[in-house]
N, C-alpha and C positions, 0 to 999 in steps of 0.2 A: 413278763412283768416290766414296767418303765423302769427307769435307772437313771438317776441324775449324771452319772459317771460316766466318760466318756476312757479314751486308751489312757489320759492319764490324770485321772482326779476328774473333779466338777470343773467347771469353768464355762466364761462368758463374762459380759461386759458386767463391772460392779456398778451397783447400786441402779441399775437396770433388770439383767436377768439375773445375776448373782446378787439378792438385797440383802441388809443385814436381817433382814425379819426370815427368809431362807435360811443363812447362814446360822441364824442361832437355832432354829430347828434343826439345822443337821448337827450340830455341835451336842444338842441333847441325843439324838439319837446315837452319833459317835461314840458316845459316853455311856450308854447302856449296853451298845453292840461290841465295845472294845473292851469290859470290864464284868461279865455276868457273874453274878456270885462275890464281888469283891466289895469288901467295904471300904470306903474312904480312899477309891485307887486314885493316880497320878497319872497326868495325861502333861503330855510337854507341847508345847506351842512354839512355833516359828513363823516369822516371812519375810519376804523381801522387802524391796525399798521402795516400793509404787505407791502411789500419794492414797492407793484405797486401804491400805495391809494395815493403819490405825481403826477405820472402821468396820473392816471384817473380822479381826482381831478379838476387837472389844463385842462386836455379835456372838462370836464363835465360843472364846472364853465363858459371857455371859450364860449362852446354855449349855456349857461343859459344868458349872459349879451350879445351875438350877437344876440339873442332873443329880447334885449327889458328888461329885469327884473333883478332886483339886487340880490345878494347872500349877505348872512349873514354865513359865514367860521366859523363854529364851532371848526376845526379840528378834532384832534382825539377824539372820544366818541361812546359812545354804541349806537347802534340803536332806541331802547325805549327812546334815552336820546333827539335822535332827532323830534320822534314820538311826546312826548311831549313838547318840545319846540316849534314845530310847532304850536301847537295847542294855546298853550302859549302866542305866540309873535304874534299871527293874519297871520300868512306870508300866501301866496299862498300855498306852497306845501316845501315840504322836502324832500332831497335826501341822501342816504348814500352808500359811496363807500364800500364796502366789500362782502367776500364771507363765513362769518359766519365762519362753521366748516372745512370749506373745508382747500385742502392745500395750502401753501402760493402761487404757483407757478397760484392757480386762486383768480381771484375778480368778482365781482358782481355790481349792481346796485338796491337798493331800492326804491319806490318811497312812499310817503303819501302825501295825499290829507289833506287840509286846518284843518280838523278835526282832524289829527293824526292817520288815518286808513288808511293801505296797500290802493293801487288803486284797485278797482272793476276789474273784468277782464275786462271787455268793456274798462273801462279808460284806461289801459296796452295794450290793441290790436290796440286802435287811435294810443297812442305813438310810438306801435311799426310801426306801418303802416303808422305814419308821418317822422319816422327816416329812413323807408327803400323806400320811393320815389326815383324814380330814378332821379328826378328832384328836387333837395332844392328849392321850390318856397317858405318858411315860409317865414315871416316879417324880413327884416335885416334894423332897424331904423340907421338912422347917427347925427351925433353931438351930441344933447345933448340929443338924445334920448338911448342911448348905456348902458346898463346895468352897473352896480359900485359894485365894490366887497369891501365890510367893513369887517377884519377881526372879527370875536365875541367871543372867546374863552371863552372869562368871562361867557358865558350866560351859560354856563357848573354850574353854583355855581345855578342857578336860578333852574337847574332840582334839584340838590343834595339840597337846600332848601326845593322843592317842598316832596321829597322822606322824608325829616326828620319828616315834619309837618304830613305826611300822616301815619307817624308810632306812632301806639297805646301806646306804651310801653316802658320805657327803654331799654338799653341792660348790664346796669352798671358792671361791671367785666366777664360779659360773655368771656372767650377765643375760640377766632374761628380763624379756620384756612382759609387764602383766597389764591386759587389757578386761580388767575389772566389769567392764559393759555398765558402770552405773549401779551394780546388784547388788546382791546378799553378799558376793567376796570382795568385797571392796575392802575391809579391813585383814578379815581372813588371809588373804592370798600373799599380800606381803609380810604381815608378820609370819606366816609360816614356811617361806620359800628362803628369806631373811633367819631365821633358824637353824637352818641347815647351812647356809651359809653361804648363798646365791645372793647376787647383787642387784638387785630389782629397780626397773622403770617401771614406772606405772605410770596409767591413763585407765582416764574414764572413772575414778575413784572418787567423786564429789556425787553425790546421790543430790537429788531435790526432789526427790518422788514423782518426778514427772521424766526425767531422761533414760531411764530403765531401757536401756535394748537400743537407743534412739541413735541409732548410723555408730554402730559398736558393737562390740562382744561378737559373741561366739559367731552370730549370723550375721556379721558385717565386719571381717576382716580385715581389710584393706590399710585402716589405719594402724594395725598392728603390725602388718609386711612391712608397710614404709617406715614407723619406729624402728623395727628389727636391723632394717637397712640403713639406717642415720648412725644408729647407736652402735653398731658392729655386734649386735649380740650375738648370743651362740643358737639363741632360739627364742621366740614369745608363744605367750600363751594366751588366748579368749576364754571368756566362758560366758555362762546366759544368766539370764537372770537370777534364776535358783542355785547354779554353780552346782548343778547335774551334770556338764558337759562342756567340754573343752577340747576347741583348735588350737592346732600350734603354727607357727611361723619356723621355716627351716632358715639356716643361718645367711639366707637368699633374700627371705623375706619371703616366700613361695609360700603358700598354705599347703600344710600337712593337715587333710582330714581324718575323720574316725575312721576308716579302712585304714588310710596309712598309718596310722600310731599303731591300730591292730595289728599289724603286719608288724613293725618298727616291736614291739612290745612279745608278741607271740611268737612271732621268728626268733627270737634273742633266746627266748626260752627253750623252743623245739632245739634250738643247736646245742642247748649247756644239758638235752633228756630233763627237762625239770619244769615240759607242761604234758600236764596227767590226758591220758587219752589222744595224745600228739593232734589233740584238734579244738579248735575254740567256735564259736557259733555267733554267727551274723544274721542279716535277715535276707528277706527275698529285694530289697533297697541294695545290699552288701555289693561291691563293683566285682564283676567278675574276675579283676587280676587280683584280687587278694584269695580267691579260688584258688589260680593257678600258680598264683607262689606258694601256698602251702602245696597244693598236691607235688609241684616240684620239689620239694623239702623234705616230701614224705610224710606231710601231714594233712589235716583236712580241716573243710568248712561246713560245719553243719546251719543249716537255713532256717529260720523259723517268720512266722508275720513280724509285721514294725510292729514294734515296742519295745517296753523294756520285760513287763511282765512275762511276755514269751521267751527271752531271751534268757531272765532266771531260770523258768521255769526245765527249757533244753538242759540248763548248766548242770540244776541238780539232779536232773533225771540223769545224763548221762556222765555225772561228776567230774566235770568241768570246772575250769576254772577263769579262764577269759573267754567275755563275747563283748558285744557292742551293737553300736549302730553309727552310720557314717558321718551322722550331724555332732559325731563326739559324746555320745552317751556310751558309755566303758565300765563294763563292770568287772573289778578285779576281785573275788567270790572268796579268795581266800582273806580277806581284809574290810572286805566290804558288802552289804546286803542289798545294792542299788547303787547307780551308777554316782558318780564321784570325780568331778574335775580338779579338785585339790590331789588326791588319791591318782589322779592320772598325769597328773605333770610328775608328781616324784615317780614316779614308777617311768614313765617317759623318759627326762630327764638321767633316770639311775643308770638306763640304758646304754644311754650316750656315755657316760661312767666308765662302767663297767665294761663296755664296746671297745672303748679310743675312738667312734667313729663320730663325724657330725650327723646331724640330725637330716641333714640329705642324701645320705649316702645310706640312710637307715630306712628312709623314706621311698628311695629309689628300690628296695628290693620287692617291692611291689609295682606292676606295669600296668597305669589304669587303662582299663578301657574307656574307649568315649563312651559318654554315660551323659544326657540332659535329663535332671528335673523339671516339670512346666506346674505349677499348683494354676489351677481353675480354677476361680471365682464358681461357687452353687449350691443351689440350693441344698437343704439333706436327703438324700439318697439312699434308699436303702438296700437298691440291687441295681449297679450299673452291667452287669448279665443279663439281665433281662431285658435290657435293649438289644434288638436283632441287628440293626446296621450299626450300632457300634463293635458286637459280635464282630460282624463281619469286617470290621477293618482293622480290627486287631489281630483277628486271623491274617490276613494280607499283607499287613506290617510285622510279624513275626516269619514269614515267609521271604517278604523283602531282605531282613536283615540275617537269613541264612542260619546256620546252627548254631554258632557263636553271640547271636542276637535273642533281646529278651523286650518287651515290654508289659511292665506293671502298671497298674490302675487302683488306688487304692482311695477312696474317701478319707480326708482325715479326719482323726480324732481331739485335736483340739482347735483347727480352726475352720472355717465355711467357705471348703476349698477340697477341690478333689486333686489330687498328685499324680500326676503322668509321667514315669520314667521310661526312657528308651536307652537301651544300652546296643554296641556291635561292635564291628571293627571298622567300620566306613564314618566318621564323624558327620560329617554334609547330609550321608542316610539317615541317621540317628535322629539331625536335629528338626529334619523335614518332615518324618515319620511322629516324632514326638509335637510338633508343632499343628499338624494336619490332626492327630488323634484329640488336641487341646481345643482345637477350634471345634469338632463335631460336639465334644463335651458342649464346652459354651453354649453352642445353639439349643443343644437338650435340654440343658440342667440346669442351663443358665435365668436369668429372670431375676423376680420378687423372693428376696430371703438369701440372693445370692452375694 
């Protein structure tokens, strides 16, 4: 069956392939598939700060109350901010308008279920396949059945409450640098770091709805290492657009990625016995020396595909309670129901606390391997196995790189780009092996659509 949904939400360019006439179809179907049987339920609404999040908004809203069901209008906020508040406030289900990392020119759609956790794929494929009827026969109630939209922004203070209580430890004169990326934590992040009692720079916190992600946050660093380094800070923080996910800067200015905080965060734990199952789960992206420190430590890493879905999904199976993924999506399971870069700087952060140690020397207990990502520009794909010579040079190139070498191949899920990682212990091997497999891509897959 088709599915508008991709690994994470719907997404693509707004008001092209995401229109609002789309959007309020799925917002009707959201609405019947998040609340069967309920009368009169609550559905919470979020997005970021991209110039389309007023127009998909108001699509989305629109057929959430022609549905039958009220909205509770959070405005702008982080995704996690809406994950939990959902959960929070009893509502039916929770939506948030954004496209995370992507560029401003797309937007997305999130969905969570009453619990605070992404929809099941089942649940995503009803939706999708109640939005793409060619027939609207859903419920359209009249009079005083008609859905009511209550603004709530306030209930914003009720997460940033929830995040204070749930943090261990002061931050009292910490200086940390917060590079806001333009997005949903642009207000969030300092009033809540500033709470605890950390003394915050910021950058990148003026939105215009058009600089979302634009040479900042979480997937453009740079300016936040060099902040770190002027200002003497103890560490900075990025995050993306939705404020799912956050890097840090070591007291170097050095980027600490989502492996290293893993490690930074999960090692602190294994040494105090207080993480359950001595093991946290990463994906088959996850850099092999966050492997080999845990099994050194005595603990382990369990692998699962990119995402984050898969990554719950390990945690609760095997009652876990940290995993992640390297671009800083972190889920800490005992506090949170998806991943949470607010949630990951205190908890980061507390470390350093509760350690005495800097944030490099917490960093340094992980030894990466050389590791390149290459993203391909192509078309969509729906079995790159099924080509024989590129079989075979992947066979070749995993032979190249000996036992300690890996290379993955995965199409992404949200954008029109296939992701070619090579990992080893030979750098020069790695990045020639990775570089030769991107270019055979190219010539295949490459083209119209790409």
């Amino acid at each position: 069956m088709t599915t508008l949904f991709g690994t994470d939400g719907v997404r693509g360019v707004a008001n092209r392939d995401l229109t609002p006439e789309l959007v309020y179809r799925l917002g009707r179907a959201a609405a019947i598939q998040l609340s069967p049987g309920v009368s009169r339920p609550r559905i919470l609404v979020g997005r970021d700060t991209r110039i389309s999040g007023d127009l998909l908004e108001a699509a989305l809203v629109s057929g959430i109350l022609s549905a039958g069901a009220d909205v509770l209008a959070v405005g702008v906020v982080s995704t996690p901010g809406i994950a939990f508040l959902t959960r929070h406030m009893n509502a039916a289900g929770g939506a948030v308008i954004s496209a995370s990392h992507n560029p401003v020119e797309d937007n997305g759609l999130k969905l969570f279920s009453r619990n605070g956790h992404k929809l099941t794929v089942e649940a995503e494929t009803a939706v999708s396949d109640l939005a793409l009827r060619e027939r609207d026969d859903l419920p359209r109630p009249t009079g005083a059945g008609v859905g009511r939209l209550h603004p709530a922004p306030a209930l914003v203070e009720q997460y940033l409450d929830y995040l204070v209580r749930s943090t261990p430890v002061r931050l009292d004169g910490m200086r940390i640098v917060v590079d806001a990326g333009n997005g949903a934590t642009y207000r969030l992040a300092p009033e809540l770091l500033e709470r605890v009692g950390a003394r915050v720079t910021l950058l990148n916190a003026d939105p215009d709805g058009l600089n979302i992600n634009v040479g900042c946050g979480s997937t453009h660093p740079a300016g936040l290492m060099q902040a770190v380094r002027e200002t003497g800070a103890v560490a900075g923080i990025a995050y993306d657009g939705d404020g799912d996910r956050a890097i840090a800067a070591d007291e170097h200015g050095r980027e600490v990625d989502g492996d290293q905080i893993l490690a930074a965060c999960g090692l602190h734990l294994l040494d105090q016995d207080r993480l359950p199952g001595r093991a946290i789960v990463g994906t088959v992206m996850t850099n092999l020396g966050l492997e080999v420190a845990f099994r050194s430590a005595g603990g382990r890493v369990l692998r699962t595909p990119v995402g984050d879905r898969h990554i719950l999904e390990a945690m609760v199976r095997e009652e876990l309670v940290l995993g992640g993924e390297q671009s800083g999506h972190i889920i800490f399971l005992d506090a949170a129901t998806t991943g949470d870069g607010l949630l990951t700087t205190l908890r980061l952060l507390a470390v350093m606390v509760e350690s005495g140690w800097p944030l490099s020397r917490l960093a340094a207990r992980m030894v990466k391997y050389p590791q390149i990502l290459v993203n391909v520009p192509a078309r969509p794909v729906d079995s790159l196995e099924s080509n024989a010579g590129l079989a075979r040079m992947v066979g070749a190139a995993r032979g190249r790189l000996g036992p300690n070498g890996r290379v993955v191949l995965r199409p992404s899920g949200t954008e029109p780009v296939v992701r070619v990682m090579a990992e080893g212990e030979d750098s020069e091997l790695v990045e020639t092996v990775a570089r030769e497999i991107a270019a055979y891509i190219a010539r295949e897959f490459g083209g119209p659509g790409a």
